[in-house]
DRENKEKOL-212367 format. One record per atom (N, C-alpha, C): z, y, x. Coordinates in steps of 0.001 Angstrom, whole numbers, padded with zeros to 6 digits, always signed. Layout:
BEGIN
ZYX
...
***
This chain:
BEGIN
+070819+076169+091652
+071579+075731+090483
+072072+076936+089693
+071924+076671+088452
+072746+077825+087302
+074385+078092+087852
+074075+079438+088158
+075680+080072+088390
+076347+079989+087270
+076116+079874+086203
+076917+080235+085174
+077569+078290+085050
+076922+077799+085251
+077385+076262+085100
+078362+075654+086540
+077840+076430+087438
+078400+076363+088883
+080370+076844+088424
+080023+077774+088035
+081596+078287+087329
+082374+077938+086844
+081682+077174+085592
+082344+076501+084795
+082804+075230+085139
+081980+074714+086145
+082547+072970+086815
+083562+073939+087420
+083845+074635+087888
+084842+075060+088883
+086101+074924+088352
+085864+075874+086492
+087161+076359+086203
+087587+075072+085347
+086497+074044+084920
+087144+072689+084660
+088086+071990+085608
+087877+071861+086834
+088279+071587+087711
+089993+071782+088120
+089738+073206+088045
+090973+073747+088456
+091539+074214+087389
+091420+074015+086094
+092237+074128+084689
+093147+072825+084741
+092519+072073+085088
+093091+070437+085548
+094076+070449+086296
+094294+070709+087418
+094921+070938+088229
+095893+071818+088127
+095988+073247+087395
+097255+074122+086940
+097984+073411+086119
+097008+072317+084955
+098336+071843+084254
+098461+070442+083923
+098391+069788+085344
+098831+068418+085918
+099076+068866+087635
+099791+068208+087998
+100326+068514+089430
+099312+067144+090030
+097728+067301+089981
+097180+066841+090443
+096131+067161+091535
+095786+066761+092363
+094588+066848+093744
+093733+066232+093701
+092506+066687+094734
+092767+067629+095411
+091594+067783+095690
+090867+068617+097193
+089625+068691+097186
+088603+067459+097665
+087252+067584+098059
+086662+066605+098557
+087120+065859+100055
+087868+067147+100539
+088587+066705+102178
+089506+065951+101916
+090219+066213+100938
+091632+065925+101064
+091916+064317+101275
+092552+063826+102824
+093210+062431+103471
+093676+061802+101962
+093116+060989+101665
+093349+060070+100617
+093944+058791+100696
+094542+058972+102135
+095704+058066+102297
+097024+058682+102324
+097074+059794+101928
+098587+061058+101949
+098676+061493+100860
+098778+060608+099419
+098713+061554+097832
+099775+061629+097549
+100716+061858+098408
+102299+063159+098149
+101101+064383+098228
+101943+065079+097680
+101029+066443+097589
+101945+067664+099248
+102956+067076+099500
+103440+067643+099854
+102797+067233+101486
+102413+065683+101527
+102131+065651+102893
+100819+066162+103064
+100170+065971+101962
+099057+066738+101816
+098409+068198+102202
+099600+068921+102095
+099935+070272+102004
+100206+070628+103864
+101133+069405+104043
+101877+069550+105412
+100201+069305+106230
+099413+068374+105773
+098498+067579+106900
+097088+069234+107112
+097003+070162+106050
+096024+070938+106119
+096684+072399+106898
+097952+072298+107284
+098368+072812+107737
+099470+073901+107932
+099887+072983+106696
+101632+074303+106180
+102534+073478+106872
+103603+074063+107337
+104774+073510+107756
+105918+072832+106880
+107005+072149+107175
+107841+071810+106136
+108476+073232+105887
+109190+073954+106889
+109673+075142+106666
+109127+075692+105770
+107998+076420+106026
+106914+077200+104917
+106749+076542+103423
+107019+075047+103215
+106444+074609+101765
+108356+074430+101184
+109583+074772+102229
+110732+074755+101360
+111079+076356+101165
+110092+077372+101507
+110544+078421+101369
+110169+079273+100299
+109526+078063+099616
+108606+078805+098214
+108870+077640+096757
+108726+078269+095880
+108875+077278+094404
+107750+076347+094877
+108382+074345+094533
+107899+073020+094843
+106616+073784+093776
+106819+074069+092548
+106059+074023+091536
+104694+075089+092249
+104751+075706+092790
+103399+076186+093231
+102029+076003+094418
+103117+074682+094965
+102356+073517+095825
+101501+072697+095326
+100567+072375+095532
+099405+071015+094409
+098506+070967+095533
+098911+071330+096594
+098200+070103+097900
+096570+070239+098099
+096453+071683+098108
+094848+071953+097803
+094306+072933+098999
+093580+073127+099017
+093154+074201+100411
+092105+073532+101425
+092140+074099+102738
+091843+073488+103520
+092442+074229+104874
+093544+074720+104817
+094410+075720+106008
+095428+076442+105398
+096116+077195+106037
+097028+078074+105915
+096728+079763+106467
+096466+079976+105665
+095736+081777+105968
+096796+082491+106357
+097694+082267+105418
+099264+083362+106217
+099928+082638+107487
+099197+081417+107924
+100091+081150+109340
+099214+082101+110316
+098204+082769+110280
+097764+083499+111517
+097293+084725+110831
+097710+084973+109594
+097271+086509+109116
+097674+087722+109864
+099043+087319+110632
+099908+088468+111381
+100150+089511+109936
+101153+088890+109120
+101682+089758+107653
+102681+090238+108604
+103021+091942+107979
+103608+092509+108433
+104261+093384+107094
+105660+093359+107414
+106739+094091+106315
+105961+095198+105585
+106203+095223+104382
+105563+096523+104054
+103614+096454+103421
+103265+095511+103821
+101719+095171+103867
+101560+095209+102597
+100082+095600+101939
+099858+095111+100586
+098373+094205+100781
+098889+092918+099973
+097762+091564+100510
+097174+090920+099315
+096343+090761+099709
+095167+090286+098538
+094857+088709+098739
+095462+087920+097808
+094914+086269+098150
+093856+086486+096998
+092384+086218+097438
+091414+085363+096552
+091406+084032+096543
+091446+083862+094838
+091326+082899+094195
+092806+081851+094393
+093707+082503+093841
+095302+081944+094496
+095691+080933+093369
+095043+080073+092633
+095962+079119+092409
+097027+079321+091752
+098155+078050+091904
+099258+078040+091337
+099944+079544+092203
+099482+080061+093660
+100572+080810+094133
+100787+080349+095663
+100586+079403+095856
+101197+079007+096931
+101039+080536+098622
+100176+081077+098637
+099981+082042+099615
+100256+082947+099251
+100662+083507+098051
+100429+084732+097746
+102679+084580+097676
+102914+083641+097687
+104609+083428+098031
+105289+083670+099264
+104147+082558+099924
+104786+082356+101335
+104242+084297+101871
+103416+084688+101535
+102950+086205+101775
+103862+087386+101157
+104547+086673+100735
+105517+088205+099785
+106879+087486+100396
+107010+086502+101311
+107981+085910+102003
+107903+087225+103453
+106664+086818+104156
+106778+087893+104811
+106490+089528+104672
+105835+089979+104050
+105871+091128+103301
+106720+092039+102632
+107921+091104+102430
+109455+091797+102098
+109698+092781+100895
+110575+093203+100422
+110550+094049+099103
+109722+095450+099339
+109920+095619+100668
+108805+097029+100599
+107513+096447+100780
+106871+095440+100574
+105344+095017+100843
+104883+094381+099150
+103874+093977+098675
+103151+093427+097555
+102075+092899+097980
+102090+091669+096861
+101060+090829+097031
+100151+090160+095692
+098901+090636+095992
+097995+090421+094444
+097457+088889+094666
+097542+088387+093611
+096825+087193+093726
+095502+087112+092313
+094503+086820+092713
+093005+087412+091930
+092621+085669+091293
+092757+084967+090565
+091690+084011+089957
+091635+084035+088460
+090100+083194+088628
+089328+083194+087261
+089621+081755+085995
+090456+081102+086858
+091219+080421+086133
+092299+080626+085221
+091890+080953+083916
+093115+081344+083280
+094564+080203+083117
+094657+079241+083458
+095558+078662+082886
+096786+078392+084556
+095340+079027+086129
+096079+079212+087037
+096710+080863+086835
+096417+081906+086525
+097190+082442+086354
+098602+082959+085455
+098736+081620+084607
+099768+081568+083851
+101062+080711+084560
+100059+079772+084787
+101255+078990+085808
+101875+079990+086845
+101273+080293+087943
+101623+081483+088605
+102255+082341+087990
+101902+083273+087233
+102879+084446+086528
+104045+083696+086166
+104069+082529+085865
+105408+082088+085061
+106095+081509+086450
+105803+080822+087410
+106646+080465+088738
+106864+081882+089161
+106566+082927+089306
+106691+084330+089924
+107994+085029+088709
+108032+084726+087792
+109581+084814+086638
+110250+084094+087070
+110259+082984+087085
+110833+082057+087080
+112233+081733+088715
+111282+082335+089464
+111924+082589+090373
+112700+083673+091105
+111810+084787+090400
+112182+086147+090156
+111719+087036+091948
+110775+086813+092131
+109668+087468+092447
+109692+088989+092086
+109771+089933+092803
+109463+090708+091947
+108560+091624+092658
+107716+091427+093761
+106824+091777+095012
+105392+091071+094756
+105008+090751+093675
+103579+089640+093311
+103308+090066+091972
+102015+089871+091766
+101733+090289+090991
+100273+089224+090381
+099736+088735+089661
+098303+087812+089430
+097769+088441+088523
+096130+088604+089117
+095828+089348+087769
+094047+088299+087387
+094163+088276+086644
+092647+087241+086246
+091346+088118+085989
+090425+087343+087161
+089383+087949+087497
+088092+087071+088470
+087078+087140+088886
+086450+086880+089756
+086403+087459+090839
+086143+086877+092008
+086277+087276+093516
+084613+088145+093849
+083669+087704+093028
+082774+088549+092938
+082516+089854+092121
+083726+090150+091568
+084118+091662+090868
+085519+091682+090942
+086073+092175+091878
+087516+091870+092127
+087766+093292+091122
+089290+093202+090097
+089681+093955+089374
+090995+094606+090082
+090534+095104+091494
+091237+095675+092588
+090414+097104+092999
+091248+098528+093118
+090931+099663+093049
+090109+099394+094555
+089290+100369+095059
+088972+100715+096751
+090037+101229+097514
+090065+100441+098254
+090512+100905+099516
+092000+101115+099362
+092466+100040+099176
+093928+099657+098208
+095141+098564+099433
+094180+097768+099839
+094489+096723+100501
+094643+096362+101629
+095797+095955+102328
+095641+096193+104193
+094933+094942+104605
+095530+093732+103550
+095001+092471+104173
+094496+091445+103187
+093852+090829+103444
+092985+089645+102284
+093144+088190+102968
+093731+087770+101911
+093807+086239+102828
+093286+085492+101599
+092509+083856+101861
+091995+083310+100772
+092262+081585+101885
+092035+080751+100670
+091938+079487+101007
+090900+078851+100717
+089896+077904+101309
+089104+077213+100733
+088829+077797+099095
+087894+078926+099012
+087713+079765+097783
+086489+079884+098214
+086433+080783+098962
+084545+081832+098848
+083639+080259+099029
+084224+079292+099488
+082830+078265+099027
+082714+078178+098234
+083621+078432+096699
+082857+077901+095679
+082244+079026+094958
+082007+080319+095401
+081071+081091+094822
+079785+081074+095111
+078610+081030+094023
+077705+081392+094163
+076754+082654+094780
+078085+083716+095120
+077089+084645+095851
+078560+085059+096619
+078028+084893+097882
+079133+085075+099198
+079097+086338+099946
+077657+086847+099813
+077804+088224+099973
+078298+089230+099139
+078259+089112+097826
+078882+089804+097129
+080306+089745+096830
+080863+088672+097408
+082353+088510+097796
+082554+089126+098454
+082390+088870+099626
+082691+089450+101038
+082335+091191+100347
+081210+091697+100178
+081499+093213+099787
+082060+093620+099138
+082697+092645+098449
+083900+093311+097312
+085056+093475+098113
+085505+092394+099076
+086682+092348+100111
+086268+093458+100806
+084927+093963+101251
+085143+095133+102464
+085541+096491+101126
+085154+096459+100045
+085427+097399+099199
+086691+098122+098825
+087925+096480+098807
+088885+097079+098691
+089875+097097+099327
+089509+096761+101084
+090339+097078+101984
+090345+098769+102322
+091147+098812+103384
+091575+099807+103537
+090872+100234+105155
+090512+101053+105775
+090064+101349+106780
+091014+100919+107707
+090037+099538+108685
+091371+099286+109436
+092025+097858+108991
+091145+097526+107627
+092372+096868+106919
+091563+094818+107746
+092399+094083+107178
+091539+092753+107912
+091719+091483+107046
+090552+090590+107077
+090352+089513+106114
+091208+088171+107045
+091962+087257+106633
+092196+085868+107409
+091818+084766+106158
+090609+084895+106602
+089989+083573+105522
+089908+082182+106005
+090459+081136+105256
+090583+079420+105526
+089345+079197+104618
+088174+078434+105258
+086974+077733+104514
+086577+076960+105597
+085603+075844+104338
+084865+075268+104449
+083229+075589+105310
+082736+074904+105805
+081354+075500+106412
+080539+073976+106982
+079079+074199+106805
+078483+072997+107397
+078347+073021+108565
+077605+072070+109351
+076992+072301+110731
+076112+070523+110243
+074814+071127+110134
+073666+070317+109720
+073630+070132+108338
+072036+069700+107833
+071936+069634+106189
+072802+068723+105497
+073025+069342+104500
+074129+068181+103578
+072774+067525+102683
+073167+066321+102303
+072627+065231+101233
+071860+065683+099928
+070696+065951+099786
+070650+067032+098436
+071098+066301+097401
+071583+065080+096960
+071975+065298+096161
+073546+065727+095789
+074115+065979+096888
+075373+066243+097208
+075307+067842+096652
+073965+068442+097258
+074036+070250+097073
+073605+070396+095660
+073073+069446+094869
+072676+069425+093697
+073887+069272+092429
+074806+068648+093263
+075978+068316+092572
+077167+069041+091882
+077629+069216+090476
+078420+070036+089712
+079999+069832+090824
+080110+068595+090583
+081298+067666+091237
+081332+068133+092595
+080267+067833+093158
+080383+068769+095048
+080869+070003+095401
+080238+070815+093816
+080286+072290+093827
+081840+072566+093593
+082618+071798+092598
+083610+072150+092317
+084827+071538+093268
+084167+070212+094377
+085138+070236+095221
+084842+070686+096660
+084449+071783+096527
+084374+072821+097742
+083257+072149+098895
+082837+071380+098605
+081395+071161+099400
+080088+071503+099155
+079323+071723+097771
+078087+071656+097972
+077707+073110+098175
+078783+074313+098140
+078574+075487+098055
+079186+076102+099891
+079052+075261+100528
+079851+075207+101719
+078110+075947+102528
+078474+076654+103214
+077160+077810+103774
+077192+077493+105227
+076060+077128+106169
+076115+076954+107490
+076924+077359+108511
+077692+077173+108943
+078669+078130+109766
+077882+079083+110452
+076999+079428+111101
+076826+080693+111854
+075933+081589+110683
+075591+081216+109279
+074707+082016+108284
+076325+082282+107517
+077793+081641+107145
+079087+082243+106594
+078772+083518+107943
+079019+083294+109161
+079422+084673+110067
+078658+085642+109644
+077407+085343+109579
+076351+086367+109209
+076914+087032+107708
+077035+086261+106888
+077305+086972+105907
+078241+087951+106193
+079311+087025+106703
+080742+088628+106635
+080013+089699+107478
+079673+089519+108325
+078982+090791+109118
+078117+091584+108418
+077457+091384+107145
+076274+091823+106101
+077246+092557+105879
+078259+092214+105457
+079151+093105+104446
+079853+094145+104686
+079403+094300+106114
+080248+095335+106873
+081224+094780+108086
+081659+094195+108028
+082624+093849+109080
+082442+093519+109989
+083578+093965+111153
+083314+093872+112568
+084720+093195+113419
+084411+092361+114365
+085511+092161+115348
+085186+090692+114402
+084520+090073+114179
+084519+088675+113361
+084917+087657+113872
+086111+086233+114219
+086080+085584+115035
+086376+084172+114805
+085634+083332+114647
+086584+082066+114186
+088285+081774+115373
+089046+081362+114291
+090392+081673+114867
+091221+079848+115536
+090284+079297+114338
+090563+077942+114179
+089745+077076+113615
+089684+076066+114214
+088313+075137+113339
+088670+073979+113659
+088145+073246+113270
+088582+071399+112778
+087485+071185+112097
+086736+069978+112694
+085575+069019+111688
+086426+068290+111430
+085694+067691+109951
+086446+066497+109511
+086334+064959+109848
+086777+064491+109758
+086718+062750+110301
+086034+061725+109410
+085852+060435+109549
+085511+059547+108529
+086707+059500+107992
+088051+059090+108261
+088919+059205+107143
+089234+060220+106082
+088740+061162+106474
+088715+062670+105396
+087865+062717+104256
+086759+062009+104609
+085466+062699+104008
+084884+061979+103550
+083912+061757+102742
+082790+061111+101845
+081770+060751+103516
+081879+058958+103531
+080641+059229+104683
+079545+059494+104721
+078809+060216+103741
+077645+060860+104275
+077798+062124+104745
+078531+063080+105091
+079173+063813+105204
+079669+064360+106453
+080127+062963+107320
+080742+063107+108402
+079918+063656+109488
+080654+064108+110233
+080112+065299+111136
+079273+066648+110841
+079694+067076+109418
+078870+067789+108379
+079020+069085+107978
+080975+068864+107883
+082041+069849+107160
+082990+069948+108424
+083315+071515+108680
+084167+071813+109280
+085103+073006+108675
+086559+072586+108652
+087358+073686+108250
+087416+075040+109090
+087514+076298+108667
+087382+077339+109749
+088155+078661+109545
+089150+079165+110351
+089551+080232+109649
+089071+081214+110848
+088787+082398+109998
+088257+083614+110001
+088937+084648+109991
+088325+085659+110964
+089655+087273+110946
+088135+087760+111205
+088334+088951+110303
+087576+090343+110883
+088175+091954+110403
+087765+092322+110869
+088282+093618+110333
+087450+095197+109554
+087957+095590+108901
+086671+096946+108627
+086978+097973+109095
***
């Protein structure tokens, strides 16, 4: 499929979503449209979603990257493709005034929302800057840690993600990525699909060919940390037993 159209369903998608407090992805329990239980069911805590502006919650993801990132005071952290904010908060929560936290998307109307909840609250440890995750507008070797949510599925080239992340970590430095991944063929017309693409399935990469990739890119110590398939209540049933959520640590 045309990358350039692959993109654009994306940033339709999620232009929608910065400015309506609406959900969510193709996973998302569609018997839980509080956004908040929504939020709680993929794996944030209540603690964690009252410790950040309501306004940068919209119930989207598929995990919580800063619950097992191991953020540490002082850290400087990279969320791809951050949305309203929601990680790149709870990450400058633990990261503290001596730590910073960049948040990278190509959604312009998500990084306005964001910049303006990051005033608004008075933030002053964050920073959003608008860009693609496949040319991150982040110096080399800048970054201790990279955390992302249900993101690198919807790029069209995953290796060139991932080498941009080994690019601008830091020696030493480590990725805790939350995604999507298959285990068996999806439906072609599902992989054919603008709508699939933009709700984080049709761009979803075999789980042991995602490992392979991060390992292309350099990285070592690779490990799934956490994983969950999805259910018939989650998911579109053709689907089921198809999509599994997975978070990821490696290091360079």
């Amino acid at each position: 499929m045309d990358e350039k159209k692959i993109k654009k369903a994306v940033k339709q998608r999620y232009t929608t979503f910065a400015k309506t407090n609406s959900s969510c992805c193709s996973t998302c329990n569609n018997e839980k449209n509080d956004i908040i239980q929504q939020s709680e069911s993929i794996g944030y805590s209540p603690h964690d979603l009252k410790s950040i502006p309501e306004s940068a919650i919209l119930g989207l993801g598929c995990g919580n990257p800063t619950a097992l990132a191991n953020l540490k005071s002082g850290e400087t952290v990279l969320d791809l493709g951050s949305g309203a904010g929601i990680d790149v908060f709870l990450a400058a929560n633990k990261v503290g005034e001596t730590g910073y936290v960049i948040g990278v998307d190509m959604t312009e109307d998500m990084i306005k929302r964001a910049t303006n909840i990051a005033k608004e609250n008075g933030y002053t440890n964050v920073e959003f800057r608008y860009g693609e995750i496949e040319q991150l507008p982040i110096e080399n070797n800048t970054i201790d840690v990279i955390i992302s949510n249900c993101v690198i599925n919807l790029s069209p080239d995953k290796l060139t993600t991932f080498k941009e992340a080994y690019r601008v970590l830091k020696p030493g430095g480590r990725i805790l990525i939350s995604d999507l991944v298959t285990e068996g063929e999806l439906p072609e017309e599902i992989k054919k699909s603008f709508d699939a693409w933009s709700g984080c399935i049709a761009g979803a990469l075999e789980k042991q060919t995602y490992l392979s990739t991060i390992k292309k890119a350099g990285f070592t110590d690779i490990e799934i940390v956490h994983q969950k398939r999805y259910t018939e209540k989650e998911i579109d049933p053709r689907l089921i037993g198809k999509i599994t959520s997975i978070k990821v640590r490696a290091i360079k």
